[in-house]
N, CA, C and O atoms as a GROMACS GRO file, in nm:
protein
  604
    1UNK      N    1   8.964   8.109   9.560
    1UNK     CA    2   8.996   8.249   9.547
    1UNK      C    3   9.090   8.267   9.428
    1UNK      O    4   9.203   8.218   9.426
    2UNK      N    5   9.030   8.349   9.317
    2UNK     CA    6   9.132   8.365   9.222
    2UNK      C    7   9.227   8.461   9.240
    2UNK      O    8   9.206   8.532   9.339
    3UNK      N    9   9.321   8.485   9.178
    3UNK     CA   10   9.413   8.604   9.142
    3UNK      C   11   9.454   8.640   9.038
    3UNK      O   12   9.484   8.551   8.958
    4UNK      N   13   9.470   8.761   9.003
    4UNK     CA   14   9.552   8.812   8.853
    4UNK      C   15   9.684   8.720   8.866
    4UNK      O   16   9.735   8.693   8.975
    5UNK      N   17   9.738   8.667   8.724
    5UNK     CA   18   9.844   8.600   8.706
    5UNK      C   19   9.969   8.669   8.786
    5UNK      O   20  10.046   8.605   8.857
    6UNK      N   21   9.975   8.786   8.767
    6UNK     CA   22  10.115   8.866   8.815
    6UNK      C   23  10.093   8.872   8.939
    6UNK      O   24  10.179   8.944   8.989
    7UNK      N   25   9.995   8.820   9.045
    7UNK     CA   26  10.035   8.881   9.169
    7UNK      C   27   9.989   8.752   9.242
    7UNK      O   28   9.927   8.652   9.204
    8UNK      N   29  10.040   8.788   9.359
    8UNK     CA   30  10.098   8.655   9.462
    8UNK      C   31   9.951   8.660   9.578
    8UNK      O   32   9.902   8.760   9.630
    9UNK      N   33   9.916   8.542   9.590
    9UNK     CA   34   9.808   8.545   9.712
    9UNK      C   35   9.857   8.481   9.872
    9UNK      O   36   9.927   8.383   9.899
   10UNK      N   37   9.799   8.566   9.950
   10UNK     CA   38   9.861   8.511  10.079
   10UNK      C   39   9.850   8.360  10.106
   10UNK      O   40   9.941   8.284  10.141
   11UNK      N   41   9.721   8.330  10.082
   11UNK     CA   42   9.681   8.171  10.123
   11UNK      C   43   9.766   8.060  10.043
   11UNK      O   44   9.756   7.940  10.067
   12UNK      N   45   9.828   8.098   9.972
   12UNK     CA   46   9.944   8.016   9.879
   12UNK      C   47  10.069   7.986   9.965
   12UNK      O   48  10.126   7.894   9.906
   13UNK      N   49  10.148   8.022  10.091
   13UNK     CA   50  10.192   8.047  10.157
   13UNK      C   51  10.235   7.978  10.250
   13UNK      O   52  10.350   7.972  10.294
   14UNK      N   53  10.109   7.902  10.293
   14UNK     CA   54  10.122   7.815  10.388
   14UNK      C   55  10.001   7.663  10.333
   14UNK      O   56   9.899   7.707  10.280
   15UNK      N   57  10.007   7.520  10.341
   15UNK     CA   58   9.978   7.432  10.316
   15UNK      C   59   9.772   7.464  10.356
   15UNK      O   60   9.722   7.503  10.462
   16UNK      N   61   9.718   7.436  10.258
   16UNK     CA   62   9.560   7.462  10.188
   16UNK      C   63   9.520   7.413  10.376
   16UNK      O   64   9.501   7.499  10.462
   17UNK      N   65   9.517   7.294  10.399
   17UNK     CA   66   9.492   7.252  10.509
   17UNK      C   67   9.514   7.306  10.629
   17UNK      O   68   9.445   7.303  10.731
   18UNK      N   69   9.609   7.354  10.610
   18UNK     CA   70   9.625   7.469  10.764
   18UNK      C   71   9.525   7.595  10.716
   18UNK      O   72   9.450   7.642  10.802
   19UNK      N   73   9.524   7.626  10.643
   19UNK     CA   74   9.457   7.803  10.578
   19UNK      C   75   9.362   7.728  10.645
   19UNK      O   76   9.375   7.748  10.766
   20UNK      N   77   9.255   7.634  10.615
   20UNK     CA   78   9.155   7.604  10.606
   20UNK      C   79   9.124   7.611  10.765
   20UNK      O   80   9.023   7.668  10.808
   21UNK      N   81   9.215   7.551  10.844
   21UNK     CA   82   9.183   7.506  10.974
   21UNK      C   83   9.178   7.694  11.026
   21UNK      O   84   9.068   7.738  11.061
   22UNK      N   85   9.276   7.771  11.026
   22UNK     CA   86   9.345   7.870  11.055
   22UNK      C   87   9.195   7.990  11.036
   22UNK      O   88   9.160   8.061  11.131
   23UNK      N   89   9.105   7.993  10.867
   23UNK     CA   90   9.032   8.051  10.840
   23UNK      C   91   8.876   7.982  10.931
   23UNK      O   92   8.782   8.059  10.950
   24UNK      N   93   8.870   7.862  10.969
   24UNK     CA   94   8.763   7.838  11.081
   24UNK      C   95   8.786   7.869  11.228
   24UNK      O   96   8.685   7.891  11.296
   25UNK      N   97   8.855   7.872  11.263
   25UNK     CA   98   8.926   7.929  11.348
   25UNK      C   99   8.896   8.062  11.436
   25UNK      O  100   8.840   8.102  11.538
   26UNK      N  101   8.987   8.113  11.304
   26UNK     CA  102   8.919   8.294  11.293
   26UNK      C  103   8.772   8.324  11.320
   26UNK      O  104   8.709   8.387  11.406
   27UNK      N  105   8.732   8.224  11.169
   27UNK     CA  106   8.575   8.272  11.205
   27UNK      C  107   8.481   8.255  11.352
   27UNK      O  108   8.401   8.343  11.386
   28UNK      N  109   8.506   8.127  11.437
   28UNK     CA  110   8.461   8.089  11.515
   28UNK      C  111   8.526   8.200  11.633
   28UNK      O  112   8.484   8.172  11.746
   29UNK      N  113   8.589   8.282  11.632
   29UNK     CA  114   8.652   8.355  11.714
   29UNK      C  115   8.579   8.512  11.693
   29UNK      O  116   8.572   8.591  11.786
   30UNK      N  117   8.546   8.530  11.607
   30UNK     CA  118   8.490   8.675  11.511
   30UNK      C  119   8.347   8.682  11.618
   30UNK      O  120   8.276   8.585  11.643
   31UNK      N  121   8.331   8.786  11.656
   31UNK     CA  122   8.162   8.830  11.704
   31UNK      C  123   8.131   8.970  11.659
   31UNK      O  124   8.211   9.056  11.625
   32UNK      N  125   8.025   8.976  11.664
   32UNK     CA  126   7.954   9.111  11.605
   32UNK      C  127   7.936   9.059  11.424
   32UNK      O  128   7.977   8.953  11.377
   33UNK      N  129   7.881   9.144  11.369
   33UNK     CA  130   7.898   9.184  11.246
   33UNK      C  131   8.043   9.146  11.157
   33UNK      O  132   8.161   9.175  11.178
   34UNK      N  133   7.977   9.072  11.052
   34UNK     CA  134   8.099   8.985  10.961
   34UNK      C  135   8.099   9.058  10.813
   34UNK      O  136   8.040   9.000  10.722
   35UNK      N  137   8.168   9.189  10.787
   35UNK     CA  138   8.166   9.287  10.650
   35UNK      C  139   8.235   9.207  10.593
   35UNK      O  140   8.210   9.219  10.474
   36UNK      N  141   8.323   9.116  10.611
   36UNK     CA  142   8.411   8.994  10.498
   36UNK      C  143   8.433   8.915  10.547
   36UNK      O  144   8.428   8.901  10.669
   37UNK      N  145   8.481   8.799  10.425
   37UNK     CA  146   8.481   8.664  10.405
   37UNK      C  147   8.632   8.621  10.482
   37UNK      O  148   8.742   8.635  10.430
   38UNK      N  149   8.612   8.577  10.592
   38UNK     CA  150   8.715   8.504  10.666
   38UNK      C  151   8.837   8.484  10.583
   38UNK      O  152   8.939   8.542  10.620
   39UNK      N  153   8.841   8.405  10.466
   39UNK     CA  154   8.912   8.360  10.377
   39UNK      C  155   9.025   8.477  10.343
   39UNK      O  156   9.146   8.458  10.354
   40UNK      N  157   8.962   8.608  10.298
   40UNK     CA  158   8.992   8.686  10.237
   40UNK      C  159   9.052   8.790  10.375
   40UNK      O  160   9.128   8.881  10.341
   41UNK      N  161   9.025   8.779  10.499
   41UNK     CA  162   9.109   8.845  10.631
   41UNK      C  163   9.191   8.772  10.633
   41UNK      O  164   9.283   8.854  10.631
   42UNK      N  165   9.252   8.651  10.636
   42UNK     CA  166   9.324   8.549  10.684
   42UNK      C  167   9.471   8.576  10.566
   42UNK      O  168   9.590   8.594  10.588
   43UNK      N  169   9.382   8.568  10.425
   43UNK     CA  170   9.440   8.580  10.278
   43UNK      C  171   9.578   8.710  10.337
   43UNK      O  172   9.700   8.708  10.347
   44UNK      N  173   9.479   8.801  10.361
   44UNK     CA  174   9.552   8.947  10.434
   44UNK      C  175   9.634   8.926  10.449
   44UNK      O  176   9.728   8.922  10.369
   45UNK      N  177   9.631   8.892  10.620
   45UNK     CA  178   9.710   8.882  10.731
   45UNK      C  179   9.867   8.788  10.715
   45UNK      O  180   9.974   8.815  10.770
   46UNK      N  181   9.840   8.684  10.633
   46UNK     CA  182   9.964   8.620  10.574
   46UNK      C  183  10.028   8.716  10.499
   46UNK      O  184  10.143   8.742  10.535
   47UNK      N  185   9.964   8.802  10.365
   47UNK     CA  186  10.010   8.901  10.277
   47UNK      C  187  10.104   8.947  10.410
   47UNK      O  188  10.217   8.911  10.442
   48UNK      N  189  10.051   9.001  10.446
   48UNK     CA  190  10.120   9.101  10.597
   48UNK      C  191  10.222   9.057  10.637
   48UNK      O  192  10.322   9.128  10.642
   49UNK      N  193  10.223   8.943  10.671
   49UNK     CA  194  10.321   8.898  10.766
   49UNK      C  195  10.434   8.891  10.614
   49UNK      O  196  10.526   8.971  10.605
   50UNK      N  197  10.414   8.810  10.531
   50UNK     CA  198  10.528   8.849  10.432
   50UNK      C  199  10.566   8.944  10.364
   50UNK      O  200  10.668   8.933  10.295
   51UNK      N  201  10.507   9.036  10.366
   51UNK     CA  202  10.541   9.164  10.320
   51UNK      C  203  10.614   9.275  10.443
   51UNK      O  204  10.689   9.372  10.433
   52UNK      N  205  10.575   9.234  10.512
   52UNK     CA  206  10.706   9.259  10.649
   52UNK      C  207  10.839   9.189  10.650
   52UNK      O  208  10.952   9.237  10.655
   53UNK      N  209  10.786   9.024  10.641
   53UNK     CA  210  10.923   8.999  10.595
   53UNK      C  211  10.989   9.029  10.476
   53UNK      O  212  11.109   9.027  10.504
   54UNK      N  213  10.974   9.058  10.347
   54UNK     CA  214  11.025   9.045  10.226
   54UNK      C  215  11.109   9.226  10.260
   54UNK      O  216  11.218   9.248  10.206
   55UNK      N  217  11.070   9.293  10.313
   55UNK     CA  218  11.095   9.463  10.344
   55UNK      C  219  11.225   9.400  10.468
   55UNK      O  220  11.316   9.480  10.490
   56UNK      N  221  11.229   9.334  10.505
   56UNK     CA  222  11.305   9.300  10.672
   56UNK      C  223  11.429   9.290  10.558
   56UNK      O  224  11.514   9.369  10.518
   57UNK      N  225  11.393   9.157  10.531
   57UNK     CA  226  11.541   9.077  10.432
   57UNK      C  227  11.600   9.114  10.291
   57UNK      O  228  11.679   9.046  10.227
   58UNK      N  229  11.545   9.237  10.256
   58UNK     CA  230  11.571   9.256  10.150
   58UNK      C  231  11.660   9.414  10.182
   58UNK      O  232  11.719   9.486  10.101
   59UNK      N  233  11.642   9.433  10.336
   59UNK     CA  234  11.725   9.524  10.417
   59UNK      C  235  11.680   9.663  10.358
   59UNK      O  236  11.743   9.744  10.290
   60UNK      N  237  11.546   9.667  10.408
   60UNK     CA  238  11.476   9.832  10.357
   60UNK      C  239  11.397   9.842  10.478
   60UNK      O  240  11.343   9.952  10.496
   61UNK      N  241  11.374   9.730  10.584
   61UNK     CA  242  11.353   9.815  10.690
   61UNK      C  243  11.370   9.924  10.762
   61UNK      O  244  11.269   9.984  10.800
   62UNK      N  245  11.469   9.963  10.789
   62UNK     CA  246  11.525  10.137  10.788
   62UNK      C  247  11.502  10.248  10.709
   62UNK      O  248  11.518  10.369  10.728
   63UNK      N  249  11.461  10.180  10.614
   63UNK     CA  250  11.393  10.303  10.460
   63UNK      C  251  11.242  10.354  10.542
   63UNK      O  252  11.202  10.469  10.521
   64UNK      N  253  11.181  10.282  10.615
   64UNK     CA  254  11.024  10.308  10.621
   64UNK      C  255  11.042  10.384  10.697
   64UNK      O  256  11.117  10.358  10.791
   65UNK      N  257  10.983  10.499  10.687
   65UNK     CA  258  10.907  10.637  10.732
   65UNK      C  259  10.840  10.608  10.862
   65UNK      O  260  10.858  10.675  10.964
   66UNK      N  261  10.744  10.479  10.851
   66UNK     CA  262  10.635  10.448  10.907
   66UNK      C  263  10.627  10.298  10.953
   66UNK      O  264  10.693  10.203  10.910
   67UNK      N  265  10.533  10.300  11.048
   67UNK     CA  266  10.500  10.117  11.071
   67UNK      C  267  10.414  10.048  11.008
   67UNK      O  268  10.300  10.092  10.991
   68UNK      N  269  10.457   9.918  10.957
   68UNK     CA  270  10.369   9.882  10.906
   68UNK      C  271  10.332   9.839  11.009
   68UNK      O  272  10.402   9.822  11.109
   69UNK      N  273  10.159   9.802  10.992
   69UNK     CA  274  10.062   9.750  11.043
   69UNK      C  275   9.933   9.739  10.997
   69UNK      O  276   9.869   9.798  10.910
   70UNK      N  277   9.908   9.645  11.081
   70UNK     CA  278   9.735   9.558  11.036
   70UNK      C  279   9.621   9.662  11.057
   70UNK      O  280   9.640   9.750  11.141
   71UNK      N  281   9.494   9.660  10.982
   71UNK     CA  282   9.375   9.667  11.023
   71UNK      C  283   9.288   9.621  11.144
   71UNK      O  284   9.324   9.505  11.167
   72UNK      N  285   9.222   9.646  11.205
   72UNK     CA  286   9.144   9.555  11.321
   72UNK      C  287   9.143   9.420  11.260
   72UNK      O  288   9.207   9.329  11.313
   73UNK      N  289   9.055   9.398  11.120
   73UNK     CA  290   9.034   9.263  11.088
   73UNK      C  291   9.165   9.191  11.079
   73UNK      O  292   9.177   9.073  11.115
   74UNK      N  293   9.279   9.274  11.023
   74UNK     CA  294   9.390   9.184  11.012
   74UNK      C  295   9.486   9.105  11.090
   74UNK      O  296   9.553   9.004  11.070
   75UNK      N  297   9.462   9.206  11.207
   75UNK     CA  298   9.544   9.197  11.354
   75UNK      C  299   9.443   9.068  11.388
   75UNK      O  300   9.467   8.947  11.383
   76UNK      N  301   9.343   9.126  11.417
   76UNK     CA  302   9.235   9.006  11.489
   76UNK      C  303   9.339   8.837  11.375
   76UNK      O  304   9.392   8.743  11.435
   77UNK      N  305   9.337   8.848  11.235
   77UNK     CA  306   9.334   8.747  11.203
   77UNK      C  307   9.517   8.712  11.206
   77UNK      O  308   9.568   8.601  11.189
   78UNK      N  309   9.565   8.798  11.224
   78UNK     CA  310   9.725   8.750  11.230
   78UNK      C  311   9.746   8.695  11.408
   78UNK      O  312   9.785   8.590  11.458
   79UNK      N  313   9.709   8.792  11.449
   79UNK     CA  314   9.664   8.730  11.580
   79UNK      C  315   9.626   8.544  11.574
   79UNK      O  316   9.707   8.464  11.620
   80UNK      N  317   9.500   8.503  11.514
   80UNK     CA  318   9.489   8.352  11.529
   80UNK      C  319   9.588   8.308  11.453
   80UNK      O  320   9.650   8.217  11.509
   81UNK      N  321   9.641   8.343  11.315
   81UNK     CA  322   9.745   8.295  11.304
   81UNK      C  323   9.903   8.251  11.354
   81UNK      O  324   9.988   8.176  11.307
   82UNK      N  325   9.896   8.347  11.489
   82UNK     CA  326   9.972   8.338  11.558
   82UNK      C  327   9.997   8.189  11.664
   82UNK      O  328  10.090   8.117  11.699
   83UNK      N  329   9.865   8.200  11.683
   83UNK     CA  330   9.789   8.098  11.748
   83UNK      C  331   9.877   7.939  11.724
   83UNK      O  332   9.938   7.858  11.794
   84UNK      N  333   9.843   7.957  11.594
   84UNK     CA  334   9.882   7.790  11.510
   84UNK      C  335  10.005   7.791  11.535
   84UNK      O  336  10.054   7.812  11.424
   85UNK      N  337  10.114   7.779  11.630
   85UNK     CA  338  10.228   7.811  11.646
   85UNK      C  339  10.333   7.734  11.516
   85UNK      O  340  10.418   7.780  11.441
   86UNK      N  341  10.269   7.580  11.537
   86UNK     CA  342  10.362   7.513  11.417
   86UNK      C  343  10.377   7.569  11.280
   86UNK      O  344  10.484   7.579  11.221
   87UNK      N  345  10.251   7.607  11.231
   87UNK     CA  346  10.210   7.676  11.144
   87UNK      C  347  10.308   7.761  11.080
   87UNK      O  348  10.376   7.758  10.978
   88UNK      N  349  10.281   7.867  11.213
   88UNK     CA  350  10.360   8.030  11.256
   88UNK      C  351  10.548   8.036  11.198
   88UNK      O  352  10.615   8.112  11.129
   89UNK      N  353  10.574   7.904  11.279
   89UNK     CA  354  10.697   7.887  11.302
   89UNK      C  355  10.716   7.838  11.145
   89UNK      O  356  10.796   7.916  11.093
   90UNK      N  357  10.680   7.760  11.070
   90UNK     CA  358  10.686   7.695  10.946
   90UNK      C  359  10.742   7.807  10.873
   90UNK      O  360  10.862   7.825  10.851
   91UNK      N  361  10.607   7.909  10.824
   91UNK     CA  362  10.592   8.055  10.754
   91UNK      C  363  10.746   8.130  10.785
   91UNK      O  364  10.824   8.164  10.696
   92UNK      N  365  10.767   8.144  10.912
   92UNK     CA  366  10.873   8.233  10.953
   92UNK      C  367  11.006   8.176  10.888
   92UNK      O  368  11.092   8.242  10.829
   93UNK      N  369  11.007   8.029  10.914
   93UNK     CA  370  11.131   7.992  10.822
   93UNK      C  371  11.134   7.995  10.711
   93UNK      O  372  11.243   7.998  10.654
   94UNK      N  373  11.018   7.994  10.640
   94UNK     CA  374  11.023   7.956  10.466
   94UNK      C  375  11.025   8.110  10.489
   94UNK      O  376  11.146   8.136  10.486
   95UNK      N  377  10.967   8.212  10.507
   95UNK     CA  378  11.040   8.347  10.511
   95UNK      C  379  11.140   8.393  10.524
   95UNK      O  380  11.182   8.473  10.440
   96UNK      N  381  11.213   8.357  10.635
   96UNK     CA  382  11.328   8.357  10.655
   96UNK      C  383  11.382   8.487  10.733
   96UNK      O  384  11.488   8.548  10.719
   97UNK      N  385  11.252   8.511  10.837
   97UNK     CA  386  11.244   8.634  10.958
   97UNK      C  387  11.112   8.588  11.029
   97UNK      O  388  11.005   8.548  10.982
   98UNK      N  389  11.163   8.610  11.179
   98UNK     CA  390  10.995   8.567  11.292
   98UNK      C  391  10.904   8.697  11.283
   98UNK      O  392  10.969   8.801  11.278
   99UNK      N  393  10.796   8.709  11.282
   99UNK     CA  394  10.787   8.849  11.275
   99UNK      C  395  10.659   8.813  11.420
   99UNK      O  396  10.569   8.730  11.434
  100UNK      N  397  10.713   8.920  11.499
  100UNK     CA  398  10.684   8.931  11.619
  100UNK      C  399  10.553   9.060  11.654
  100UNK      O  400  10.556   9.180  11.629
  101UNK      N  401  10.465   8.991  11.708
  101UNK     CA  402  10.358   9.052  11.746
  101UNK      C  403  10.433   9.135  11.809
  101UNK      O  404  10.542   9.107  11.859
  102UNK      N  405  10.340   9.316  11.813
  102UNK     CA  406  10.357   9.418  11.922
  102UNK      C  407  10.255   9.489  11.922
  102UNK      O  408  10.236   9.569  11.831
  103UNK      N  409  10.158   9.474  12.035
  103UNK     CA  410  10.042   9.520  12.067
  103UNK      C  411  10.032   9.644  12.094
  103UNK      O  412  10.126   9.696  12.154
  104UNK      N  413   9.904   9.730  12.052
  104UNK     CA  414   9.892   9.888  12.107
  104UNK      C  415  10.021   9.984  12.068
  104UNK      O  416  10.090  10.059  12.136
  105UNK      N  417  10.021   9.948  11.928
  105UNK     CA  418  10.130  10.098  11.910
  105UNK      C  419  10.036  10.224  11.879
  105UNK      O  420   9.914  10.210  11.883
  106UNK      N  421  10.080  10.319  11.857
  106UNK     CA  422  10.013  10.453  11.838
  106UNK      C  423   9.999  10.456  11.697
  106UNK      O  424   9.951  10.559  11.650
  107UNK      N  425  10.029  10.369  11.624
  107UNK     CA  426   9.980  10.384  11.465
  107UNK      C  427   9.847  10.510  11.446
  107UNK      O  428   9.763  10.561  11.520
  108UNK      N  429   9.888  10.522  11.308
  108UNK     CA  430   9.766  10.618  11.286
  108UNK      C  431   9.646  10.528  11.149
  108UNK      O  432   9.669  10.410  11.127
  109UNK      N  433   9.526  10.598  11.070
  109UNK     CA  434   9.491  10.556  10.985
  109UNK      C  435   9.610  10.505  10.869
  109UNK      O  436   9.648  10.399  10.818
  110UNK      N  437   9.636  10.622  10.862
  110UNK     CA  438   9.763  10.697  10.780
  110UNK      C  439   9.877  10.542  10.767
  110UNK      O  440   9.926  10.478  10.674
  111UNK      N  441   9.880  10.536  10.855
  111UNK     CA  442  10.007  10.375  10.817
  111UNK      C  443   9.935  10.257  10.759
  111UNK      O  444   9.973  10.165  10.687
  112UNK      N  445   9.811  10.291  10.814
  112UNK     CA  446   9.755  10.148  10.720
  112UNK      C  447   9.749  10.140  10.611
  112UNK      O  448   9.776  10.038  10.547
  113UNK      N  449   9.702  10.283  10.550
  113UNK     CA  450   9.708  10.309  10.398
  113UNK      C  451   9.876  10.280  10.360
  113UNK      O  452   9.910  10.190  10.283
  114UNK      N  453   9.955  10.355  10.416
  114UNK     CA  454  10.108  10.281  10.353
  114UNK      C  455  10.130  10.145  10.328
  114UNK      O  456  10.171  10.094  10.224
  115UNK      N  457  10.085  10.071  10.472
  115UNK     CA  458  10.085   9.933  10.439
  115UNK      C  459  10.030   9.895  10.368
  115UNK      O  460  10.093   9.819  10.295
  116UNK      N  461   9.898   9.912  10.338
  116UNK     CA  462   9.814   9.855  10.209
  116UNK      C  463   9.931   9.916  10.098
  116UNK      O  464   9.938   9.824  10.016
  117UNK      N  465  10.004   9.998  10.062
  117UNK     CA  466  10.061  10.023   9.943
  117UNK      C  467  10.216   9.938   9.940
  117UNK      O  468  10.280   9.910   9.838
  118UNK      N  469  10.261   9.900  10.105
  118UNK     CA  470  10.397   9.810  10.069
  118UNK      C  471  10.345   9.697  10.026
  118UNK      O  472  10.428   9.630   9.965
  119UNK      N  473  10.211   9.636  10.036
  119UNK     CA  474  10.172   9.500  10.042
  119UNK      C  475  10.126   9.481   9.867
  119UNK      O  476  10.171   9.382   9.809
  120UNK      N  477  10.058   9.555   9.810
  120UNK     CA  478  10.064   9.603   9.681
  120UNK      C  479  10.199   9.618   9.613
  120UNK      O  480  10.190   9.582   9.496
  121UNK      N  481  10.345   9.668   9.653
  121UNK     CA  482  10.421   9.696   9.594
  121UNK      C  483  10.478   9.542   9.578
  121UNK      O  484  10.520   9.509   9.467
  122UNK      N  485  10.480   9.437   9.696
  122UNK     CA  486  10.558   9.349   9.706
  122UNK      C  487  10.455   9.268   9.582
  122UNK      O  488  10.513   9.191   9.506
  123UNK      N  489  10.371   9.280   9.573
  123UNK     CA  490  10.318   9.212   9.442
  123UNK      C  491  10.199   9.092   9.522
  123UNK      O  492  10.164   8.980   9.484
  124UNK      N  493  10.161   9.173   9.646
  124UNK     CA  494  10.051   9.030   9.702
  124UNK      C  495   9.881   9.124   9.632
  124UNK      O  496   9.862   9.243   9.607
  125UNK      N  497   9.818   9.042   9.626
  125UNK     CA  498   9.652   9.083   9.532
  125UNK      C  499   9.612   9.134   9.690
  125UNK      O  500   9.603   9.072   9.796
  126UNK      N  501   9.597   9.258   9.659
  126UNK     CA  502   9.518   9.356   9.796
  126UNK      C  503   9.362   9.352   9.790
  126UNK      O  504   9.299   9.382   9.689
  127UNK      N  505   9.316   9.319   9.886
  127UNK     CA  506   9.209   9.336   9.897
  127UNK      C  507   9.141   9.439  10.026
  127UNK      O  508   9.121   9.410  10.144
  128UNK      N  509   9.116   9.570   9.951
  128UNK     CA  510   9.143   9.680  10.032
  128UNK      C  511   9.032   9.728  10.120
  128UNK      O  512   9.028   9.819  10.202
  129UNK      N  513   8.948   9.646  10.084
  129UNK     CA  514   8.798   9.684  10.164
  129UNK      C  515   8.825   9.605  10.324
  129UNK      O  516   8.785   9.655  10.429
  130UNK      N  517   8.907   9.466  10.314
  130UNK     CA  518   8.956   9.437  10.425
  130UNK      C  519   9.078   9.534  10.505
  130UNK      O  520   9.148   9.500  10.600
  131UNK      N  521   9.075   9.636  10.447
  131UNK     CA  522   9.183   9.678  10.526
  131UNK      C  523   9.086   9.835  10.578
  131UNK      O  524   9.130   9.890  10.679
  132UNK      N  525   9.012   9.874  10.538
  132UNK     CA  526   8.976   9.985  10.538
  132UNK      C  527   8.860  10.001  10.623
  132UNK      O  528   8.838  10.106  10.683
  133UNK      N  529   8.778   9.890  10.632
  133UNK     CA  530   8.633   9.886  10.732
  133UNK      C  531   8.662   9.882  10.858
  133UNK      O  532   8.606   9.783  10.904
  134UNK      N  533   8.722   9.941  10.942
  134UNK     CA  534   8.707   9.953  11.088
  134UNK      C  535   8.571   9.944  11.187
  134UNK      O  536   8.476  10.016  11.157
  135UNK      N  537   8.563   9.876  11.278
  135UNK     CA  538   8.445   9.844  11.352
  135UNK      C  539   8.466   9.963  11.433
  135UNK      O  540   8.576   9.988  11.482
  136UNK      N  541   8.344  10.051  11.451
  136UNK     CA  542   8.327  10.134  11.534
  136UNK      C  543   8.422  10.152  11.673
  136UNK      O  544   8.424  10.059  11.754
  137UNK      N  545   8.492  10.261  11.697
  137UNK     CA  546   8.560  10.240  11.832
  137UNK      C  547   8.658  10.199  11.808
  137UNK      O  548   8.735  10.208  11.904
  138UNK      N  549   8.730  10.124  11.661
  138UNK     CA  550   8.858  10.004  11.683
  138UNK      C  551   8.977  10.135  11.620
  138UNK      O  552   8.956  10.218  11.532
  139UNK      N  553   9.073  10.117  11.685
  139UNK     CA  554   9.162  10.200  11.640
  139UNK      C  555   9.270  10.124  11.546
  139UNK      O  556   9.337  10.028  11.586
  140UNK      N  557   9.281  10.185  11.404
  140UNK     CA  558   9.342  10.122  11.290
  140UNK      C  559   9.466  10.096  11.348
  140UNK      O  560   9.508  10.169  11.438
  141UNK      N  561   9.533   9.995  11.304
  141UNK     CA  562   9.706   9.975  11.382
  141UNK      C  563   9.694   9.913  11.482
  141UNK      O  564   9.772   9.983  11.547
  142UNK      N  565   9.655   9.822  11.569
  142UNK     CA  566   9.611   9.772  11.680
  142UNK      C  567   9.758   9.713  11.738
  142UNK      O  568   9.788   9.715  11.857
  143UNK      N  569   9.835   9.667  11.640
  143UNK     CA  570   9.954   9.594  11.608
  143UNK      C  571  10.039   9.684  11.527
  143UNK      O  572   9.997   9.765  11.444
  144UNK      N  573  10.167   9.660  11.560
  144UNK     CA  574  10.302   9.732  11.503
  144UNK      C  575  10.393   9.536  11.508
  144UNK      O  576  10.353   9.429  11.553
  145UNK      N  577  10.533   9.579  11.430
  145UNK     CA  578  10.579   9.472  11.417
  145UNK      C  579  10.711   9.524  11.474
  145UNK      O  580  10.751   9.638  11.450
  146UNK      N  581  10.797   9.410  11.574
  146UNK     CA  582  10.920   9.373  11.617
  146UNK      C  583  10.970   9.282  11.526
  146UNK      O  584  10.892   9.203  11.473
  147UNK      N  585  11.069   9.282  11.504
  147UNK     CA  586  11.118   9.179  11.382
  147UNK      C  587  11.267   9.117  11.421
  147UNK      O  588  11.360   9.198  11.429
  148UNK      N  589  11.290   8.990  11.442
  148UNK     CA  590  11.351   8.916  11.505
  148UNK      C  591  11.407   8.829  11.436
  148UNK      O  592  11.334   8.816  11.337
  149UNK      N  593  11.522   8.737  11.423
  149UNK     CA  594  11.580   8.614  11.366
  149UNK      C  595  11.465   8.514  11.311
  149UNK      O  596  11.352   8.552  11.340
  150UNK      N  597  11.468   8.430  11.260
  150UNK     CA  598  11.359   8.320  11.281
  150UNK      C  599  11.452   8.253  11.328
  150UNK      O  600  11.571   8.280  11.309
  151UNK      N  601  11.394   8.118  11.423
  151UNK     CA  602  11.401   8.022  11.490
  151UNK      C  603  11.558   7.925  11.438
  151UNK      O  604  11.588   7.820  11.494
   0.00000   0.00000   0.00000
């Protein structure tokens, strides 16, 4: 997966070998209809999780209007990332905030588009078609974030 020089990719993040395990994973977990490349949900969902943190520690959490939060695909894939706990726990320290699943908030479309624009601002390569294709029925925001010490 390439990227423009100036901007940061999620899968850089955490060690090639975990992405790898983390993005089969996902996929083997995924049913119905596959509109994108595992790689590139997973890519996301890390973006996500650090772009929550980088907003936590840089103490502009209180600035946001709004919640950030995932897409169906993203949740689904931060979700297995969650999974990999060692993984999880790794990320959170080299971040340097846990960022804590919170299921079923009332998010609207409307926050996802913000988030797609904090995740863009922090300088991660957006890939917006993953954020925007909702599976019939799935309500955008599935996930909101609690944000906690790391470990």
């Amino acid at each position: 997966m390439g990227q423009p020089p100036d901007r940061k990719a999620g899968f850089d993040l955490i060690p090639a070998v975990d992405y790898g395990r983390i993005v089969q994973d996902y996929d083997a977990r995924r049913s119905g209809p596959r509109p994108h490349d595992s790689g590139l949900v997973v890519d996301q969902a890390l973006a996500f999780v650090a772009t929550a943190a980088a907003i936590f520690t840089e103490g502009r959490w209180a600035e946001l209007p709004h919640p950030l939060v995932p897409s169906w695909d993203i949740a689904r894939a931060w979700e297995v990332l969650i999974k990999h706990t060692t993984v999880y726990r790794a990320l959170a320290e080299k971040l340097g905030v846990f960022i804590d699943w919170l299921p079923y908030s009332e998010a609207l479309p409307v926050d996802v588009e913000k988030t797609m624009v904090a995740i863009d601002v922090t300088n991660f390569v957006l890939h917006g078609q993953v954020w925007t294709d909702e599976p019939a029925g799935a309500r955008a925001g599935v996930a909101g974030l609690y944000l906690g010490a790391a470990p």
